[in-house]
Residue frames as qw, qx, qy, qz and C-alpha x, y, z in Angstrom:
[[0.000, 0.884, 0.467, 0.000, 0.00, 0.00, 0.00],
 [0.374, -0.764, 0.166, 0.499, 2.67, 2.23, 0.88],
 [0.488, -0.022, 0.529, 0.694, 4.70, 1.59, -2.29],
 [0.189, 0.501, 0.624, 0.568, 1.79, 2.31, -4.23],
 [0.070, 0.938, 0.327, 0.089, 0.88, 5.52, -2.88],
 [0.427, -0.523, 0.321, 0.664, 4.55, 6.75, -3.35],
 [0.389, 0.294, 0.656, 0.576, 4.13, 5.84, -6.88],
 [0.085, 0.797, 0.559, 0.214, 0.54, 7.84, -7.12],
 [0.454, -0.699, 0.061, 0.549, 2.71, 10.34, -5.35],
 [0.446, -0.161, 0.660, 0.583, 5.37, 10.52, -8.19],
 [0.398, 0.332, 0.673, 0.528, 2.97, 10.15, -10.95],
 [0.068, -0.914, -0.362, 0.169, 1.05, 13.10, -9.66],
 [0.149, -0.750, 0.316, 0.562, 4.32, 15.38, -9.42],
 [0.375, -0.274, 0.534, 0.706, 5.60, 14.41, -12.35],
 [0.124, 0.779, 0.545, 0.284, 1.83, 15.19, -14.48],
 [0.284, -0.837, -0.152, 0.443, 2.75, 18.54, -12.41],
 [0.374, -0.516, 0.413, 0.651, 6.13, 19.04, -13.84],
 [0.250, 0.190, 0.663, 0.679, 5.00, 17.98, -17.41],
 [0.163, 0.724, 0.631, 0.224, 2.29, 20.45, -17.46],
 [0.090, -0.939, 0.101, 0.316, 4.17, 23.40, -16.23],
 [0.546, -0.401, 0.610, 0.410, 6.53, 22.56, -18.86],
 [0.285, 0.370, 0.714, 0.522, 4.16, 22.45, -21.39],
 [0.058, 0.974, 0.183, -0.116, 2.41, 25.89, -20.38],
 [0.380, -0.592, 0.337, 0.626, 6.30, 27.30, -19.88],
 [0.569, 0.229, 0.693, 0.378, 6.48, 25.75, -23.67],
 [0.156, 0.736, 0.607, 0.255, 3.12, 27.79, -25.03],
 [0.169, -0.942, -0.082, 0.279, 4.41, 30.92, -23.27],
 [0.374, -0.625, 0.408, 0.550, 7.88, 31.36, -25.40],
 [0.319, 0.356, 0.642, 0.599, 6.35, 30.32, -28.21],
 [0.040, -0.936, -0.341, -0.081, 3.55, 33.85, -27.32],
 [0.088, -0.976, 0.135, 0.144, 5.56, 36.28, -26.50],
 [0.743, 0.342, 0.013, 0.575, 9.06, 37.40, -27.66],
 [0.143, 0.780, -0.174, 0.584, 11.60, 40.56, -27.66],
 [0.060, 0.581, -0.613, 0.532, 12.70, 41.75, -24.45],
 [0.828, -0.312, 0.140, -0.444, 9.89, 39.67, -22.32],
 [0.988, 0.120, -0.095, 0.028, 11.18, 36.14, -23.85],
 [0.487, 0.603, -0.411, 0.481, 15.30, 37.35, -23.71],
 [0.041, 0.445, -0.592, 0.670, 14.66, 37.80, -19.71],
 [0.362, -0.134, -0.922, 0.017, 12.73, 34.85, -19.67],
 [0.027, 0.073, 0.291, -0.953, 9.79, 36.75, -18.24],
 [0.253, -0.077, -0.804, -0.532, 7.27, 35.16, -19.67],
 [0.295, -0.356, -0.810, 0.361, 5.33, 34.05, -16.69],
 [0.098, -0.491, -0.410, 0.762, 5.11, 37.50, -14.77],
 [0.201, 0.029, -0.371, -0.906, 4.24, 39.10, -18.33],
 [0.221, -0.300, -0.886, -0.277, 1.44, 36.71, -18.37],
 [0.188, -0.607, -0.743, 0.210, -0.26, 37.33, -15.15],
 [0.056, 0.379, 0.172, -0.908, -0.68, 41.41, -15.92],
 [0.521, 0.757, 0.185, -0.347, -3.96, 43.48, -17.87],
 [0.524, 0.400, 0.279, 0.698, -3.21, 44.30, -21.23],
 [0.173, -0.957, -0.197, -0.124, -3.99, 47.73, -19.66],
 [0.521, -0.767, 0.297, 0.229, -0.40, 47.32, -17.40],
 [0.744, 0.002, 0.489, 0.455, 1.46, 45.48, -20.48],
 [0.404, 0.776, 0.311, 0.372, 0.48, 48.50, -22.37],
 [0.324, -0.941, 0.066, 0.069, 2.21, 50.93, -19.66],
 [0.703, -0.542, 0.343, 0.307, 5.20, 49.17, -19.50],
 [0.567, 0.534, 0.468, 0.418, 5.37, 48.84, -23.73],
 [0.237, 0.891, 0.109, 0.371, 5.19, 52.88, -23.54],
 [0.408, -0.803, 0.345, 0.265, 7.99, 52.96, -20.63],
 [0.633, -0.382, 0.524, 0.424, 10.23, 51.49, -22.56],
 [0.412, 0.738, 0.293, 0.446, 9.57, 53.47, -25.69],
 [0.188, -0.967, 0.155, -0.070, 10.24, 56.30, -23.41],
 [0.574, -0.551, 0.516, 0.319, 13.86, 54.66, -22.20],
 [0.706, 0.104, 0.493, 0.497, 14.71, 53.27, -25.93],
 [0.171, -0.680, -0.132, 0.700, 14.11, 56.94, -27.07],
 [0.169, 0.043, 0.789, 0.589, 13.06, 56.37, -31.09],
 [0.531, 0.395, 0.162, -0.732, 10.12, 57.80, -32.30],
 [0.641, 0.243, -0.530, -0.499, 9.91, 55.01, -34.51],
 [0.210, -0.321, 0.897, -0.220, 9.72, 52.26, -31.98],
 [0.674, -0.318, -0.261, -0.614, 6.94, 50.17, -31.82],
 [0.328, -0.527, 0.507, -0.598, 5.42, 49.25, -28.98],
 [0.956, 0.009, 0.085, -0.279, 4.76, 45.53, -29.52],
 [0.750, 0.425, -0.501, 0.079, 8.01, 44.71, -30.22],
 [0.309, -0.418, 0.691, -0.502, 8.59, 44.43, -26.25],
 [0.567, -0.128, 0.802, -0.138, 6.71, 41.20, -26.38],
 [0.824, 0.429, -0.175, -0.327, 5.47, 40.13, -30.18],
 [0.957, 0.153, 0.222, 0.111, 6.45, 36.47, -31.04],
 [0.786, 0.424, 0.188, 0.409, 8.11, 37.40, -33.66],
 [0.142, -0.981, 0.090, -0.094, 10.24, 40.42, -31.97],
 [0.853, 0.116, -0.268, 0.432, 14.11, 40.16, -31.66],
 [0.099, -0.797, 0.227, -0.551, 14.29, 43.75, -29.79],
 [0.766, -0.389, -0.352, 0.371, 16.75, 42.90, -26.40],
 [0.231, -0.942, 0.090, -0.226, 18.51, 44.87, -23.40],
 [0.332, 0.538, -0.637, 0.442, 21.85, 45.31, -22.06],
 [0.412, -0.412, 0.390, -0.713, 20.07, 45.36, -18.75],
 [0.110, -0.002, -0.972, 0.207, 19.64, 41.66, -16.36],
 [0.237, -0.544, -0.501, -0.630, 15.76, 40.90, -15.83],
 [0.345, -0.685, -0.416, 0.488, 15.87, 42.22, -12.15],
 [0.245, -0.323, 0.147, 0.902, 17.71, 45.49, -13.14],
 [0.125, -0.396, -0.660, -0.627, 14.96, 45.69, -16.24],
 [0.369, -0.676, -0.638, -0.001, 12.02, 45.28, -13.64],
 [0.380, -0.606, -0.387, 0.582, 13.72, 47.68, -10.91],
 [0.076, -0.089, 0.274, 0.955, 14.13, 50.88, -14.09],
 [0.307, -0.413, -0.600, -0.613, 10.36, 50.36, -15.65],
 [0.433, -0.671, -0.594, 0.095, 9.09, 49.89, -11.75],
 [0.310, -0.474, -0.139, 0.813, 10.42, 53.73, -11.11],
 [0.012, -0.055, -0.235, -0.970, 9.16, 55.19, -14.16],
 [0.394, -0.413, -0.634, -0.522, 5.80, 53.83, -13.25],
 [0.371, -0.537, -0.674, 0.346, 5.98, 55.32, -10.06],
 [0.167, -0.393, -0.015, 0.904, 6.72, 58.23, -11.21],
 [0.247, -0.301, -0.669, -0.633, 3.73, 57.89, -13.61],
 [0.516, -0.193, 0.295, -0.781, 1.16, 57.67, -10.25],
 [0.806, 0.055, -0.542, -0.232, 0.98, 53.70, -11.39],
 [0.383, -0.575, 0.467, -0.552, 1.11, 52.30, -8.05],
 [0.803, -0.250, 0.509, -0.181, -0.06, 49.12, -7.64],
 [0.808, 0.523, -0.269, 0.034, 1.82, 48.01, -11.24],
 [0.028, -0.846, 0.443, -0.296, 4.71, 49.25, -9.19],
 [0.494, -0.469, 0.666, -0.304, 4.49, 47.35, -6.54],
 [0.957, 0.060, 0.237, -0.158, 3.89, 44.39, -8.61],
 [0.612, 0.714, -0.239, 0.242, 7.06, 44.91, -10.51],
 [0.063, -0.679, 0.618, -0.390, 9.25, 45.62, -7.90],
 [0.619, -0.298, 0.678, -0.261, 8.28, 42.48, -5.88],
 [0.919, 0.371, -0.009, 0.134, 8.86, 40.47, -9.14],
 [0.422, 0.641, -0.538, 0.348, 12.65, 42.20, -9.23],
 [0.596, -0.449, 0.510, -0.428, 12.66, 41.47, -5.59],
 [0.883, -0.107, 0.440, -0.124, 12.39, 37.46, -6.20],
 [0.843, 0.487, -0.018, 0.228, 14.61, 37.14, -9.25],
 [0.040, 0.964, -0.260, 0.046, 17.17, 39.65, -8.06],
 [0.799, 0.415, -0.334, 0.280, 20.82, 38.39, -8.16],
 [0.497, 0.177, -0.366, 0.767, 22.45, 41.07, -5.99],
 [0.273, -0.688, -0.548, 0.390, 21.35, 43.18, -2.65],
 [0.040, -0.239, -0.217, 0.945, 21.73, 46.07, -3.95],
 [0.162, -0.278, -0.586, -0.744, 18.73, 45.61, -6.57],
 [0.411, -0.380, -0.821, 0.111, 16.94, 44.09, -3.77],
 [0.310, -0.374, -0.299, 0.821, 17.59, 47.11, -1.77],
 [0.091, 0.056, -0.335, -0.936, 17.00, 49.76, -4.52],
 [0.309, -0.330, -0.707, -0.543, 13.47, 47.60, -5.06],
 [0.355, -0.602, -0.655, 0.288, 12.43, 48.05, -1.39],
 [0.190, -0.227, -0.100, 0.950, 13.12, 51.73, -1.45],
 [0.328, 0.036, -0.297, -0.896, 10.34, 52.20, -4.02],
 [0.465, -0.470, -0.650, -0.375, 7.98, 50.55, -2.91],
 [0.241, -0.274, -0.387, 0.847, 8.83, 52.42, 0.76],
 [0.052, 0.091, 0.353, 0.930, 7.99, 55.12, -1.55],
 [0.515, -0.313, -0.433, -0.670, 4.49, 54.29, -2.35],
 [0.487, -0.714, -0.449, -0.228, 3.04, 53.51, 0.88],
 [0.106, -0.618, -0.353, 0.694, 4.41, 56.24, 3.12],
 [0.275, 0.017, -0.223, -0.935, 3.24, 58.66, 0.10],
 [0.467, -0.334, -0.635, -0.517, -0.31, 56.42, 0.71],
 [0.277, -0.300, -0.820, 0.402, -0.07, 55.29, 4.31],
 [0.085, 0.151, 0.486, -0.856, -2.08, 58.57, 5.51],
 [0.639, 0.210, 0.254, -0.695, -5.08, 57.98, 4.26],
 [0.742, 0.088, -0.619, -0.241, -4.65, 54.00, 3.29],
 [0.511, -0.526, 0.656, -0.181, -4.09, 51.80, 6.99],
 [0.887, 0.153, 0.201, 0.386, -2.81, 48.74, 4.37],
 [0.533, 0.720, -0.219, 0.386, -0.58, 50.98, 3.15],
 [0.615, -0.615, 0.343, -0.356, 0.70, 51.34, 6.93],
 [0.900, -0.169, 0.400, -0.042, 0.81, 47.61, 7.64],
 [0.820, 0.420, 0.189, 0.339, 2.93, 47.40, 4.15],
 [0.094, 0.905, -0.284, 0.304, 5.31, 50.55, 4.92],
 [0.588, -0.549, 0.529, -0.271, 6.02, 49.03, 8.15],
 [0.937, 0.162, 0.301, 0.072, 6.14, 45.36, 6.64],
 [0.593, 0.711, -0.131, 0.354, 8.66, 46.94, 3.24],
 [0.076, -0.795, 0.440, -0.410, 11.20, 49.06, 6.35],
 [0.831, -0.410, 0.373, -0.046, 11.38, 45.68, 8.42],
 [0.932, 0.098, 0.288, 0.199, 12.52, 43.61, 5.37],
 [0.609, 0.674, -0.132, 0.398, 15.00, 46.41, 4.26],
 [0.210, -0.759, 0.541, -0.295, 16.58, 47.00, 7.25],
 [0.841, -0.224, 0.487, 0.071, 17.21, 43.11, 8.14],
 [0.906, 0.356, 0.171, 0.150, 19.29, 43.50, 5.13],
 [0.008, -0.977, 0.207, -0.049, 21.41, 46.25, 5.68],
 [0.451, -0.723, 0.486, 0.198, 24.16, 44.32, 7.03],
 [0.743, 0.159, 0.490, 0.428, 24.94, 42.47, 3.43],
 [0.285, 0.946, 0.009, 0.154, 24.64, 46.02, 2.00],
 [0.079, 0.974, -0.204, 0.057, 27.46, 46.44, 4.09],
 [0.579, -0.566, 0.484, 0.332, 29.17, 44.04, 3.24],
 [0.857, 0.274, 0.322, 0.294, 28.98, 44.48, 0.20],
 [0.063, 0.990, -0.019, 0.127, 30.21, 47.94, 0.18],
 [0.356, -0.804, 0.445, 0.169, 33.24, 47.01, 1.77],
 [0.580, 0.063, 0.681, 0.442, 33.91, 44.21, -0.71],
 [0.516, 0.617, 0.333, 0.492, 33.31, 46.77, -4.19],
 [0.356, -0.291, -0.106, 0.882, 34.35, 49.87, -2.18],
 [0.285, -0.386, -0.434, -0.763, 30.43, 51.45, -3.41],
 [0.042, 0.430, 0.709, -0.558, 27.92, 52.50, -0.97],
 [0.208, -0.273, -0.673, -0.655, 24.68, 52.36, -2.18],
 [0.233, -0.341, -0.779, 0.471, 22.85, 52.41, 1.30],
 [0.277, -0.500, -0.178, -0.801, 19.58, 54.52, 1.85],
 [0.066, -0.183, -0.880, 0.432, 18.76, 54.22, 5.29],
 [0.264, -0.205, -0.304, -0.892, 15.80, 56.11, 4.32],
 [0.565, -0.429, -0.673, -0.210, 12.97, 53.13, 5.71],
 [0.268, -0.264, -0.611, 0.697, 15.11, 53.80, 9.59],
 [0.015, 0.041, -0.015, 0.999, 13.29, 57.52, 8.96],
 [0.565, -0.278, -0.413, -0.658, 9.91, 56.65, 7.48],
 [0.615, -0.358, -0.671, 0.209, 9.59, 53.50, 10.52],
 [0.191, -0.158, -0.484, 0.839, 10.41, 56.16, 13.20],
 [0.187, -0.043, -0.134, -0.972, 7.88, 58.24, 11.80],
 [0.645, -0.326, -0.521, -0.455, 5.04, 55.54, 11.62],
 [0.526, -0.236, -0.685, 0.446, 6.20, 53.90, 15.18],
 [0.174, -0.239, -0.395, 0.870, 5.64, 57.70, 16.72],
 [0.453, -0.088, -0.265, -0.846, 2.41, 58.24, 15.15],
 [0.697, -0.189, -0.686, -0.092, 1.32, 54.89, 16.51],
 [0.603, -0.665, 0.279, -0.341, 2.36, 55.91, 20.07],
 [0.982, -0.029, -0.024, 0.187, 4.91, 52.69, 19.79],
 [0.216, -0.882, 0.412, -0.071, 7.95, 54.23, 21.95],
 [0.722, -0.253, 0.615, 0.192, 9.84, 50.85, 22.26],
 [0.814, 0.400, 0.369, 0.203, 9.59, 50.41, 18.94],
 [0.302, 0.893, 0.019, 0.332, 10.62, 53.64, 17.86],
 [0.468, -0.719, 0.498, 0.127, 13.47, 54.05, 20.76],
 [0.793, -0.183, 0.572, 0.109, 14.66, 50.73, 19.24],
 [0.616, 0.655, 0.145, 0.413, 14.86, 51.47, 15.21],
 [0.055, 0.951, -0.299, 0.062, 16.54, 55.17, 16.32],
 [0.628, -0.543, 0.497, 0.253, 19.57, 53.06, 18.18],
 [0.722, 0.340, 0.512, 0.319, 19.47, 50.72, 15.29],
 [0.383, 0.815, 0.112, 0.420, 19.64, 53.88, 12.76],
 [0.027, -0.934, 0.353, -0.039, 22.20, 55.83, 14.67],
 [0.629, -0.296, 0.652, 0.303, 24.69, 52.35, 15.32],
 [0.747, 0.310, 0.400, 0.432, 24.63, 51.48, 11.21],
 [0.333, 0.893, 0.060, 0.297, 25.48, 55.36, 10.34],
 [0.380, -0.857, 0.342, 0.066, 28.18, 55.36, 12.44],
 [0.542, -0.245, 0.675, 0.436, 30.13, 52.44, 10.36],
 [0.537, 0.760, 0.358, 0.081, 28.20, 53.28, 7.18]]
């Protein structure tokens, strides 16, 4: 009995594996250009054609051609590509589209560079903007709050690979920026401990920073 529900086990994952394999399949054979080059297929999938149409006109703006067109970012049959890794891609198009007032694309972008990223600083750079958008929302969103606070934890528990990597490329990229915005929500909240506790925290990493 045992054997055989290992097996049914097995036969299950592997129906699993061959059908995300065969969607993966149908999805590089749809889309092309810069989408299919940074293997992006997936995340391209799960947006509007409303948000695929934003991003299509950021990156007319960045390739700077008044003849672009804007389908060659993902048409089949596109060969348009980027200098640029597909975290670094995500973390440029998720700034101009905050600077566009496109918020929640934003944040969906950034927390796609966020899970592919390679290196902490992208990681970093991708928590900063999305900082961004909810303390420019938190005052009159309380998710945006719970997600300010939630974005400033997970970029400060990283700080110390920022610095090392700074001392290994001899670049500091560091924004303690979140230490600022947390103090600020913790002392609107009336949360003193908390807020005593981030200031220490923010006045010990600027002292070796």
């Amino acid at each position: 009995m045992v054997v055989q529900k290992r097996g049914g086990q097995m036969s299950l994952i592997n129906l699993f594996k061959s059908k995300n394999n065969e969607m993966n399949q149908q999805l590089s054979i749809k889309y092309g250009g810069i989408i299919r080059q940074l293997n992006l297929e997936e995340f391209w999938e799960t947006l509007s054609e409303k948000e695929k149409n934003i991003v299509r006109q950021v990156c007319k703006r960045s390739y700077g051609f008044s003849s672009f067109n804007l389908h060659q970012v993902d048409s089949f049959d596109s060969d348009l590509t980027t200098r640029r890794d597909p975290s670094s891609f995500l973390l440029g198009i998720g700034i101009w589209t905050f600077e566009m007032g496109k918020y929640n694309l934003t944040e969906k972008i950034l927390l796609k560079a966020i899970e592919i990223a390679k290196d902490i600083s992208t990681v970093h750079a991708s928590y900063i903007w999305l900082i961004k958008i909810h303390d420019k929302l938190r005052k009159s969103n309380k998710n945006s709050i719970d997600k300010c606070i939630f974005y400033c934890n997970n970029d400060i528990a990283i700080v110390p690979l920022l610095i090392e990597e700074k001392d290994r490329t001899n670049k500091n990229n560091i924004n303690l920026f979140p230490f600022n915005v947390l103090v600020s929500i913790y002392k609107e909240l009336g949360k003193n401990d908390e807020c005593e506790n981030i200031q220490k925290l923010h006045q010990y990493y600027k002292s070796i920073i």
